[in-house]
N, C-alpha and C positions, 0 to 999 in steps of 0.2 A: 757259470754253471749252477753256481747255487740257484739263482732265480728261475732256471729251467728246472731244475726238480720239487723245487717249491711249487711252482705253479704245478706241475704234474699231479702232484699230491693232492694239491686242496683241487682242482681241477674232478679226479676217476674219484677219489675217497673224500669226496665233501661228505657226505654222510655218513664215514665214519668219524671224522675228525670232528662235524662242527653238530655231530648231533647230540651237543649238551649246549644249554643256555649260556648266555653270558652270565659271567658274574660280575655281582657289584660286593664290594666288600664294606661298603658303608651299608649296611643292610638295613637301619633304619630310618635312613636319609631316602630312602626310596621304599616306604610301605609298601603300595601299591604293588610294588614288584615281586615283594615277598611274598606278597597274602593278601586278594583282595578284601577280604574279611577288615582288613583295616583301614578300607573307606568309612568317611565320617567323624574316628574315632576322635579328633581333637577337636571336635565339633564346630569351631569357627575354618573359615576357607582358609585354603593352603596352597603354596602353589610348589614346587619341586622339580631342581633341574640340579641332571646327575651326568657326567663325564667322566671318562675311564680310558686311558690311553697306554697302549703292552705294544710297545716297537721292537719291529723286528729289523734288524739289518738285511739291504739287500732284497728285502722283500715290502718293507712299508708300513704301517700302523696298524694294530689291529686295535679300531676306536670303537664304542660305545655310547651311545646318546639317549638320554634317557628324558622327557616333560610328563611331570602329572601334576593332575589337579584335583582337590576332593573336597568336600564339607559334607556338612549333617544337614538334613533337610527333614524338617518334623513332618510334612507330608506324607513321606512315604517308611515314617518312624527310621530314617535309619541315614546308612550315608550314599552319598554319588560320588563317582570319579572319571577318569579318562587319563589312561595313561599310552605314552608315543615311545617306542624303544625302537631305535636303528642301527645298525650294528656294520662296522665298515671294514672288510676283514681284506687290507692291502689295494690293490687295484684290482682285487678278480673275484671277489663277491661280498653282495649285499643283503640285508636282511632287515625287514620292516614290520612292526606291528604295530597296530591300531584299533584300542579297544576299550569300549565305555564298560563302567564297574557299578554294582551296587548291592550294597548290606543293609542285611535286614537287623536291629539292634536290638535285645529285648531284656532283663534285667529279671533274674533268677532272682535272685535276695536283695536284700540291701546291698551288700558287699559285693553281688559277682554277678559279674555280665556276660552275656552270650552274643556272638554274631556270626550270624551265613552271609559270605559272601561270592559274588559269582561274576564273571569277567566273562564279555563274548567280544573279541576279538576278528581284527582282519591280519591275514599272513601272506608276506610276499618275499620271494627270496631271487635273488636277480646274477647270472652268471655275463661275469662282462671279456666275454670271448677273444674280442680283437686285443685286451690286455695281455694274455696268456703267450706264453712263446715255449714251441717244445723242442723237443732232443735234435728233432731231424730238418730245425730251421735256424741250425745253430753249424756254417762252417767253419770247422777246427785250424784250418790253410789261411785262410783269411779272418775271420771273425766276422764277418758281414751276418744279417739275420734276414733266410730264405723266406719264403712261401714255403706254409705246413701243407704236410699229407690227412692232417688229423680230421677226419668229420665232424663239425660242427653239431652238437645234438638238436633234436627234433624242437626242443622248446631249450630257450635260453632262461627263465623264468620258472616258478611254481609259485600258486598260491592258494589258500584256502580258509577255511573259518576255522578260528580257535577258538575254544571252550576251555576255561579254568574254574575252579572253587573253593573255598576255603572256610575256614573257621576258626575263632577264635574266642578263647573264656578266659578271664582277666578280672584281677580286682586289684585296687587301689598300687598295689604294689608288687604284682606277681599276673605276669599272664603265661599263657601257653596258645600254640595255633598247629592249625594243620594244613596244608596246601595242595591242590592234585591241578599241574598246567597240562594243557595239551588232551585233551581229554580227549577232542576228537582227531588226533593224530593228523597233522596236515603234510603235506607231500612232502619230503627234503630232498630230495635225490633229484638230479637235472637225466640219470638215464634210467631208473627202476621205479620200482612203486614205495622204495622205502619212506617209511614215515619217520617226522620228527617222534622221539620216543618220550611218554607221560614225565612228567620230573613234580617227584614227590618229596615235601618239603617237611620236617618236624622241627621248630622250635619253641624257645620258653625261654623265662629270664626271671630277674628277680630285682628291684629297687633297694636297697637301703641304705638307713643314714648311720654316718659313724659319730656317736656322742661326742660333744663337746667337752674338754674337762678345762675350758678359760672362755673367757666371754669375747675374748678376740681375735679368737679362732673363727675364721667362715666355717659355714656349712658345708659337710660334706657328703657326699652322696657316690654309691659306688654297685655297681650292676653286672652279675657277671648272668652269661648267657651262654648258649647251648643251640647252635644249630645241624641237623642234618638229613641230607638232601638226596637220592638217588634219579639218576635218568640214565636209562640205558645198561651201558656197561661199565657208566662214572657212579662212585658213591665217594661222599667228602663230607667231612664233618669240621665244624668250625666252632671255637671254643674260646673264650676270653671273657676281658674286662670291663667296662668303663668305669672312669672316673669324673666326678663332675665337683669342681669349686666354685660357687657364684656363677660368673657365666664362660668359664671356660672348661674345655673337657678333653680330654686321652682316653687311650685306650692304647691295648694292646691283642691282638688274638693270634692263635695258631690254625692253621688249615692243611689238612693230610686228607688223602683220597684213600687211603687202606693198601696202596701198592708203595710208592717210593716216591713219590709226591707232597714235599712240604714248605710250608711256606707261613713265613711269618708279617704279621699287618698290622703298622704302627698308624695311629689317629688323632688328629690336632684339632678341635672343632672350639666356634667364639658361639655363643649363643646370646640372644635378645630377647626380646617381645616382641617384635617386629621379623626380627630377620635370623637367619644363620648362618654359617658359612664352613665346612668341613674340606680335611685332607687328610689324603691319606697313600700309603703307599706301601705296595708288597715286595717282600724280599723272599727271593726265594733259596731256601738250603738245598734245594735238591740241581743246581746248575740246569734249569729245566729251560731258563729267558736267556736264550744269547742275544749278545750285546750290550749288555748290562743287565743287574738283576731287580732292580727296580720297575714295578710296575705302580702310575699315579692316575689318582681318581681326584675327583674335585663335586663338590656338593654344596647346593645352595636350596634355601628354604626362605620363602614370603610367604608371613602368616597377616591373612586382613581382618580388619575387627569386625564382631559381626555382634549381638543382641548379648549386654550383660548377663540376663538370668541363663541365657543358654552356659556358662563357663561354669554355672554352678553343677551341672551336669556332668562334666569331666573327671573323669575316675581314674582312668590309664595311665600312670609315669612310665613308659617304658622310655629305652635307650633313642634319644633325637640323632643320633649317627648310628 
């Protein structure tokens, strides 16, 4: 019975339930996600691939998939990207975007740098009908599963053009951004007109180093950050640490939506010159995940070498997870 009222739910109230974004909690393992204003910004090419897996019992995975790619291109003074996010919520619906990004980069002072960035996206969301089993194809006598009364809607699908923008000002070791997705509202509802609703984004952070007092001590480096988000009738703020020794790094943050909703996210990342590899995973205090309270994410980054004097360029420390 559970899987018939699950399905019913995400089935009549997809739009209410799924009209906030996915989240990614490695948020800067996935720039482009946050803010496309952050094409470019590490100026050699990058490539980025994000996973995020929250299982439910009895109903099936609700997965996350995340490719992007960006560098800086002095042609158009600024950066390019393209980022793929598809989002796999059980057996009974899907969600697809696809959308080329690009920032314009331009340098206020010595110190402080400005960028608009602007993401024009494709949107598809796909309702997989013959999965779905309801109340009146369920008998109680036998257990066998009938032939539904239910009418199938008109379209099993919606799609449309997404429009995002962002910005971002930043120096050497303190930036700040701002982000508006959805701007042109694309269809979510498989029976009304309702739209996916705008999700406005504010974050900032800050780099530094904690002094040495032995010369055998590594460097340390330590970043706390400030995110917060509204879409709809969600708003959530997100608030923590990172830590970074040589090339390994933690973290810690908390995550609250302002009603009863909390949730705490520990972070393990190796970092290179070449490559990186992060994890991480949510617990939540508020008994919110049945089946266990663990939710896990996994994050990898390929950085390619690209023209020396360009790396003299690079201004931006902020948080690589």
């Amino acid at each position: 019975m559970i899987k018939i009222f699950i399905a019913i739910i995400y089935c009549f109230h997809a739009d209410t339930i799924l009209s906030q974004d996915a989240i990614f909690s490695q948020f800067y393992a996935n720039p482009l996600y946050l803010n496309p204003a952050f094409a470019g910004v590490n100026i050699c090419p990058q490539l980025n691939l994000n996973y995020r897996n929250h299982p439910y019992p009895d109903f099936g995975h609700l997965s996350t998939y995340s490719v992007s790619y960006q560098r800086h291109w002095r042609p158009v003074s600024g950066g390019i990207g393209l980022l793929v996010t598809s989002e796999q919520m059980g057996k009974t619906l899907r969600r697809h975007f696809i959308g080329g990004i690009y920032s314009y980069h331009t340098q206020l002072t010595r110190n402080y740098h400005l960028n608009f960035g602007a993401k024009v996206a494709y949107y598809r969301k796909d309702l997989c009908w013959n999965n779905l089993v309801f109340p009146d194809q369920y008998d109680p006598f036998t257990g066998n599963i009938i032939p539904t009364g239910e009418i199938t809607p008109g379209n099993t699908s919606v799609h449309g053009l997404d429009i995002s923008s962002g910005i971002l000002f930043y120096s050497e070791n303190f930036f700040t951004g701002f982000a508006a997705h959805h701007l042109t509202r694309p269809r979510e509802s498989f029976y009304t007109d309702d739209k996916l609703p705008i999700k406005l984004t504010l974050h900032g952070g800050t780099r530094l180093k904690i002094d040495r007092h032995s010369r055998s001590l590594h460097d340390i480096h330590f970043s706390p950050n400030i995110i917060l988000q509204h879409q709809g009738e969600f708003m959530r703020i997100n608030y923590g640490v990172y830590f970074e020794i040589e090339s390994l790094a933690a973290g810690v943050w908390f995550r609250q939506n302002f009603i009863d909703q909390k949730t705490l996210i520990f972070l393990l990342g190796f970092n290179q010159d070449k490559y990186r590899i992060g994890y991480s995973f949510d617990y939540s205090l508020s008994g919110i995940y049945p089946g266990g309270a663990a939710v896990h994410e996994l994050s990898v980054s390929l950085n390619f070498a690209c023209e020396r004097q360009k790396l003299e360029n690079k201004i931006l420390n902020c948080p690589n997870f």
